[in-house]
C-alpha positions as CSV (number, residue, x, y, z in Angstrom):
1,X,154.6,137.4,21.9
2,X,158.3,137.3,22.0
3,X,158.4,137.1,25.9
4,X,156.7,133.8,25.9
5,X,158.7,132.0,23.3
6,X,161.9,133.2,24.9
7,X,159.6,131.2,28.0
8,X,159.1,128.6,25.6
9,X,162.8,128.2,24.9
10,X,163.6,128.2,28.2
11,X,161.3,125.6,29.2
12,X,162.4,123.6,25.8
13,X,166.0,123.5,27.3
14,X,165.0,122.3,30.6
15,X,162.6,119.4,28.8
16,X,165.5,118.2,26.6
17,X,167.3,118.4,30.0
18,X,165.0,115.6,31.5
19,X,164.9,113.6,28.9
20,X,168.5,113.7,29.0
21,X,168.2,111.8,32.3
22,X,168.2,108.3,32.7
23,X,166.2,108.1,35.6
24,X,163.0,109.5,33.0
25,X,162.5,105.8,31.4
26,X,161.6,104.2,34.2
27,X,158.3,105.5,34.3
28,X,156.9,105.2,30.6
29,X,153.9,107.5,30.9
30,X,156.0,110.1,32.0
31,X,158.4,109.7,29.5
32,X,156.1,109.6,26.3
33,X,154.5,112.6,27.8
34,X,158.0,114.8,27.5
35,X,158.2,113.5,24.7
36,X,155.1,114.5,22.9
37,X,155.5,117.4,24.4
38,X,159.4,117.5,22.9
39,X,157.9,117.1,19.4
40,X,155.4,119.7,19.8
41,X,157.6,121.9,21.1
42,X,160.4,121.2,19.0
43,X,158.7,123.3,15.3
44,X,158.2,126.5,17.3
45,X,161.7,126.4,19.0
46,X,163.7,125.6,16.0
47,X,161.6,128.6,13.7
48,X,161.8,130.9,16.7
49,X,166.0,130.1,16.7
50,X,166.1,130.8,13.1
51,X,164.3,134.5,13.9
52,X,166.1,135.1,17.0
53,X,169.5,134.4,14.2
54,X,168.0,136.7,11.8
55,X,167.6,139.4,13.8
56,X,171.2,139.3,15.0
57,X,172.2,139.5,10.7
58,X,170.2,143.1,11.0
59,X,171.5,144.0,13.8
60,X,175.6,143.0,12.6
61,X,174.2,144.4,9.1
62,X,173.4,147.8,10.9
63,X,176.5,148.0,12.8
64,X,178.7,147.4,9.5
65,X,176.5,150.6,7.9
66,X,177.3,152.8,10.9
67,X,181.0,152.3,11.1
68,X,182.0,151.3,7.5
69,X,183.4,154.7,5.4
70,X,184.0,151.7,2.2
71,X,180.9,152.4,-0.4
72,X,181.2,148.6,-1.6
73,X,181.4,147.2,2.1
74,X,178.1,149.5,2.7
75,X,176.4,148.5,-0.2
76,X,176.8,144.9,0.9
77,X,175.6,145.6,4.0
78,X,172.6,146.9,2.8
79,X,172.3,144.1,0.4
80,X,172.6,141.7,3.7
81,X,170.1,143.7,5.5
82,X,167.4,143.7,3.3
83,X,167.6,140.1,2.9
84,X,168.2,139.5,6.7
85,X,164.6,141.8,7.0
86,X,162.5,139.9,4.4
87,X,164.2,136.6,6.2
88,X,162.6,137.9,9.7
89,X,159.4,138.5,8.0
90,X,159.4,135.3,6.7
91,X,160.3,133.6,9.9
92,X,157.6,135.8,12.3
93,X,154.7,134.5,10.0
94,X,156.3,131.4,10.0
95,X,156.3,131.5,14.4
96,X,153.3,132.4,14.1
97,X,151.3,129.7,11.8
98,X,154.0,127.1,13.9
99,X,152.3,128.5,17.1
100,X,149.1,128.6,15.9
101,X,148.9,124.8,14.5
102,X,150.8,123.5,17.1
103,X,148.3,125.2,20.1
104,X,145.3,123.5,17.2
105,X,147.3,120.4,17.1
106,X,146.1,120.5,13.5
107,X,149.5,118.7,12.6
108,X,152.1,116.5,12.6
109,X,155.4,117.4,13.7
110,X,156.3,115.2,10.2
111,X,154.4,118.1,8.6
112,X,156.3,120.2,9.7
113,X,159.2,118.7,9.3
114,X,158.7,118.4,5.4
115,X,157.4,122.4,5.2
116,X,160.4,122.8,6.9
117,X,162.2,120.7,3.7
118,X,160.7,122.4,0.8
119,X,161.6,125.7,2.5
120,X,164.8,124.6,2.7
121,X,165.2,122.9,-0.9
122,X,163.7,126.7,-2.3
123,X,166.5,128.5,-0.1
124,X,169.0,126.4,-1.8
125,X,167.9,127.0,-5.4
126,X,167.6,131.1,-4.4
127,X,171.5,130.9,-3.7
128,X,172.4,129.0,-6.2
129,X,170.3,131.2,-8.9
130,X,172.6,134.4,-7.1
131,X,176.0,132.0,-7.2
132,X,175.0,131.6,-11.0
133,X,174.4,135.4,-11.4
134,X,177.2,136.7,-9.7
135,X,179.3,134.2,-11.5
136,X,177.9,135.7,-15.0
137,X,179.0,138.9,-14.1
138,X,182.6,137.7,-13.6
139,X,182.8,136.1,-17.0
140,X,181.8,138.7,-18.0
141,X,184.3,141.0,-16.4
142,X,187.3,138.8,-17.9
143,X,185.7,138.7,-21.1
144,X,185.9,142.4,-21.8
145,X,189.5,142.0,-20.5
146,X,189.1,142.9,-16.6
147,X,191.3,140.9,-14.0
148,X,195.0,139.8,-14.4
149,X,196.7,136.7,-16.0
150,X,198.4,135.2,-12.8
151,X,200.2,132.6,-15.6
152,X,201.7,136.0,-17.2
153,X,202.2,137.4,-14.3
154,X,204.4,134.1,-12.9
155,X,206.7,134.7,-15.9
């Protein structure tokens, strides 16, 4: 499967390529042609960029685990890994159903486009929910007295 999207990719480079070209407006029939074919093309690419990304956060995640001796620094890493997996997960079903609708043409690219937003909008709130954690637990830490006072320390 992976050997024809890197195809696809490849073909989607050269597409934006000709379209890039001036000489491609000339003949209209042509040009709306790349050009639904640019829009179909266009979900599957950017989901299959987003996996290929992914998978290099494992593999960086991996590497970190391997060579770090730092228990914090590998427990990190193992934080980032998981989340990098469940990510790639995420993003194979999501070539996948991409693939599948686009071959269907059961959809719009605009339908895409706003799956693509509410995934996006629900990544958002999942950080923000972990910046709100993590921020708790720092309160928390300088409530019970952990941390320094830089303005008694500057004295």
């Amino acid at each position: 499967m992976f050997d024809k999207l890197d195809d696809i990719l490849i073909h989607y480079e050269e597409l934006m390529q000709e379209l890039g070209n001036p000489s491609v407006t000339e003949d209209q029939n042509r040009f709306r042609r790349l050009m639904k074919e640019q829009a179909d093309l266009a979900p599957l690419v950017e989901t299959y960029t987003e996996y290929k990304k992914a998978k290099m956060a494992v593999e960086d995640s991996l590497t970190i685990l391997d060579e770090e001796n730092d228990e914090e620094m590998r427990e990190m890493a193992k934080e980032e890994l998981s989340d990098a997996k469940k990510q790639i997960e995420a993003l194979e079903r999501a070539v996948e159903s991409t693939e599948l609708l686009m071959k269907h043409s059961s959809t719009t690219y605009l339908e895409v486009l706003t799956a693509q937003q509410s995934l996006l909008s629900a990544q958002l709130s999942q950080i923000a929910d972990r910046f709100d954690e993590i921020q708790g637990v720092v309160n928390l830490y300088q409530a019970l007295g952990g941390g320094r006072d830089m303005a008694e320390e500057a004295k």
